[in-house]
N, C-alpha and C positions, 0 to 999 in steps of 0.2 A: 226584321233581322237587325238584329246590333252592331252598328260599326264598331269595330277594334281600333282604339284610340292608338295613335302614331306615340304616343308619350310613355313611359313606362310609369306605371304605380314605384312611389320609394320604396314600397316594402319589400317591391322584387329587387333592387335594389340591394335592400339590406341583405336579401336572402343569399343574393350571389357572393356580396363581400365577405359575408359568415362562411361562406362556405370557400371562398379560397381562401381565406386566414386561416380557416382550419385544414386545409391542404397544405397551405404551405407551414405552418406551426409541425403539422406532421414529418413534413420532408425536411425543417429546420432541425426540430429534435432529432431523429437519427441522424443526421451529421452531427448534429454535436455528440450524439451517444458514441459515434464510429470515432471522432478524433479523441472524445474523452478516453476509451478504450487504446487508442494508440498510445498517447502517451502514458497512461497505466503501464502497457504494454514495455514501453521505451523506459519509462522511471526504472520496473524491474532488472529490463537488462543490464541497465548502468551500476543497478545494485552487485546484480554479479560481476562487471568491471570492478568495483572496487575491490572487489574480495580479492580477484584478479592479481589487482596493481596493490595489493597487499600481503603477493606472494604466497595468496593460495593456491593447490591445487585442485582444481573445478573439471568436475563433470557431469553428466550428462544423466540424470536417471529419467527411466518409463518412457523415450523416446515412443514415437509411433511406431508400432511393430509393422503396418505394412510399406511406411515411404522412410522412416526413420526421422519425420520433421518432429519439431519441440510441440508436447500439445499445453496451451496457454489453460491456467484455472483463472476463467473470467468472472465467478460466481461462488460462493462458498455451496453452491449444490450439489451433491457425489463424495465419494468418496477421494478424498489427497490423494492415491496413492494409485487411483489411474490417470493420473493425472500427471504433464512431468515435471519434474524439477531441478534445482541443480544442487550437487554438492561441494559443499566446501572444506578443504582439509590442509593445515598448516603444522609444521613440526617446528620449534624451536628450543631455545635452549635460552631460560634467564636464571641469574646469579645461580648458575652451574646445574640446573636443574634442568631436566629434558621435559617438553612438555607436548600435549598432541590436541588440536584443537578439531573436531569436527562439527559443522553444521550445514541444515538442509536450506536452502533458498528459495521460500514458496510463494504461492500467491492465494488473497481471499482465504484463507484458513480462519475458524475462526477460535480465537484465543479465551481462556477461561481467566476471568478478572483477579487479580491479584489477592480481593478482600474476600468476595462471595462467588460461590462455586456456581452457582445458577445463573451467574450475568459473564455473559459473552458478547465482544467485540471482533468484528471482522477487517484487520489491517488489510489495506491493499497489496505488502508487500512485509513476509515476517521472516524473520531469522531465526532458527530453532536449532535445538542440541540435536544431534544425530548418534543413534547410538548403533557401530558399527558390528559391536557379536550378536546381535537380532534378537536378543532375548528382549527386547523390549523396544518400542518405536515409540517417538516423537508425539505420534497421530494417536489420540483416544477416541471411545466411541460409546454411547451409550442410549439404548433405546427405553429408559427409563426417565428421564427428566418429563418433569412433569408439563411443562409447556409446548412439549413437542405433541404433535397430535397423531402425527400416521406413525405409530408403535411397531410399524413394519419394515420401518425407518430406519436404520441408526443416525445419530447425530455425530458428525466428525467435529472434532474441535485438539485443541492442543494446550496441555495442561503448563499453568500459569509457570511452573516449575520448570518449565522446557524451554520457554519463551526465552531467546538472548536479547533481540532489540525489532524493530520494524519500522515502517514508513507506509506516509498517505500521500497517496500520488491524486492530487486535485486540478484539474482541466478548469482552472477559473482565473480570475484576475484577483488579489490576494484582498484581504479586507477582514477588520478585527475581530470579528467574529466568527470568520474560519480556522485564527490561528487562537482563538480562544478553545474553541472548540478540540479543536487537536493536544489544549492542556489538558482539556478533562477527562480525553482518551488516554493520554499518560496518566494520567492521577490513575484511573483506576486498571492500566494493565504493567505501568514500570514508574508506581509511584518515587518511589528511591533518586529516579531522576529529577523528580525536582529539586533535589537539593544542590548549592551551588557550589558544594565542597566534593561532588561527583564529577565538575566538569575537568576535564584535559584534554589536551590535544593528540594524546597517543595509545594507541592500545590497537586491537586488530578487528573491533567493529568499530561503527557509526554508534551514535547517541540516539534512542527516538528523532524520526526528521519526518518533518512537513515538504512535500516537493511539491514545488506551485507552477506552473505553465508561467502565469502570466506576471507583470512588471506592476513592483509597490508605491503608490502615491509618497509623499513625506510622509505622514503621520503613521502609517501601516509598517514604514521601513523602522521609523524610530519602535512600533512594539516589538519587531521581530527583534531588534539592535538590544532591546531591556530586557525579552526574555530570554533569546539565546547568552546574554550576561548574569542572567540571576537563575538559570536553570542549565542541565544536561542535556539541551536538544539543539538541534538545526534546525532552522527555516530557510528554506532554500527560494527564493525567486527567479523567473525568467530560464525555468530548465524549459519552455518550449524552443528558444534558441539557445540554451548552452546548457546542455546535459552533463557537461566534461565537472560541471561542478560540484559533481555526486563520484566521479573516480576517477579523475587525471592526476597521477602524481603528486603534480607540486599545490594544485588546489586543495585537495582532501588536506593539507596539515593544516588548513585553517576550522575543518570541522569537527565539532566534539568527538571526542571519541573515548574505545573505554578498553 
């Protein structure tokens, strides 16, 4: 009979560490999936603050019909419009002209590109025209593109034409290649905005914005400092502690606006 050696083999060893790093990598990623969805969650609402503290009147569409709670579109899957959302409607009056602005405040929808009809991007958080005598909505659908495979499908998406402005709500610590990245989602859904004869400080949306959780090194503060000066967008840092910087009064007049 063979004595069982008091010593473990390394490979058991290795065996056990692989397998609680992959336990824990498992239980690590859904927390980060669960807070990255928070603040998704929280960039949105702060979106509809702004609209808010910009003297819209906001409401409430597609509540849950059995508790009346908000139901969140966490995923461009389904259909927009069981899904809920809020609306935004402002009445004013410039150089003696009355005017009426309506738009819907969604989430994950995704957006048809500005150049080519067949390329769609999905904003974490878009602002669209809302058309209130129902003869036509915001949300298109089509179970014909050729890339979509279940034909039994429709594809929802929101026609580049509708599109007002939007925002990517990003659960990271910021670094230049995410705020690159987020030019080249402008370029191809509100190219117009890169131009630096579009920036100002007053109008009654936001400019394209990047909202970033976390706090910018030097180098990363100076690209946002160059781009948001030679372009129409915000870069926002550190909304994991100060979200007011997306729609507190006296802050929003430092952000582009249109």
């Amino acid at each position: 009979m063979t004595e069982k050696s008091p010593f473990r083999e390394a490979t058991d060893f290795m065996v056990d560490i692989n397998q609680y790093l992959l336990d824990f990598g498992q239980v690590l990623n859904n927390q980060v999936r669960r807070i990255a969805t928070y603040f998704e969650i929280n960039c949105y609402n702060n979106a509809v603050r702004f609209y808010q503290n910009q003297d819209f009147e906001i409401t409430m569409i597609n509540p849950d019909s059995g508790n009346g709670n908000f139901v969140y579109q966490l995923s461009p899957a389904g259909n927009p419009n069981n899904f809920s959302f809020f609306l935004a409607r402002k009445d004013y009056q410039e150089n003696g002209k009355k005017f009426t602005v309506i738009c819907s405040i969604r989430q994950n929808v995704r957006v048809q590109s500005k150049s080519d009809n067949n390329i769609f991007f999905t904003p974490d958080i878009v602002i669209s025209h809302f058309f209130e005598d129902q003869t036509q909505s915001e949300i298109s659908s089509d179970q014909n593109l050729s890339f979509y495979q279940n034909q039994k499908q429709k594809f929802y998406f929101i026609a580049n034409e509708n599109l007002i402005t939007f925002a990517e709500a990003k659960h990271y610590s910021p670094f230049p290649e995410l705020i690159g990245s987020f030019i080249g989602i402008v370029h191809v859904l509100k190219p117009d905005f890169l131009r630096k004869n579009k920036r100002k400080k007053k109008g009654n949306h936001f400019a394209p914005s990047l909202l970033i959780s976390g706090e910018g090194a030097n180098h990363v503060s100076q690209i946002k400092t160059s781009f948001e000066n030679r372009y129409a967008i915000n870069i926002l840092f550190e909304l994991i502690s100060d979200g007011s910087q997306l729609y507190e009064r006296e802050k929003i007049k430092k952000l582009n606006k249109f």
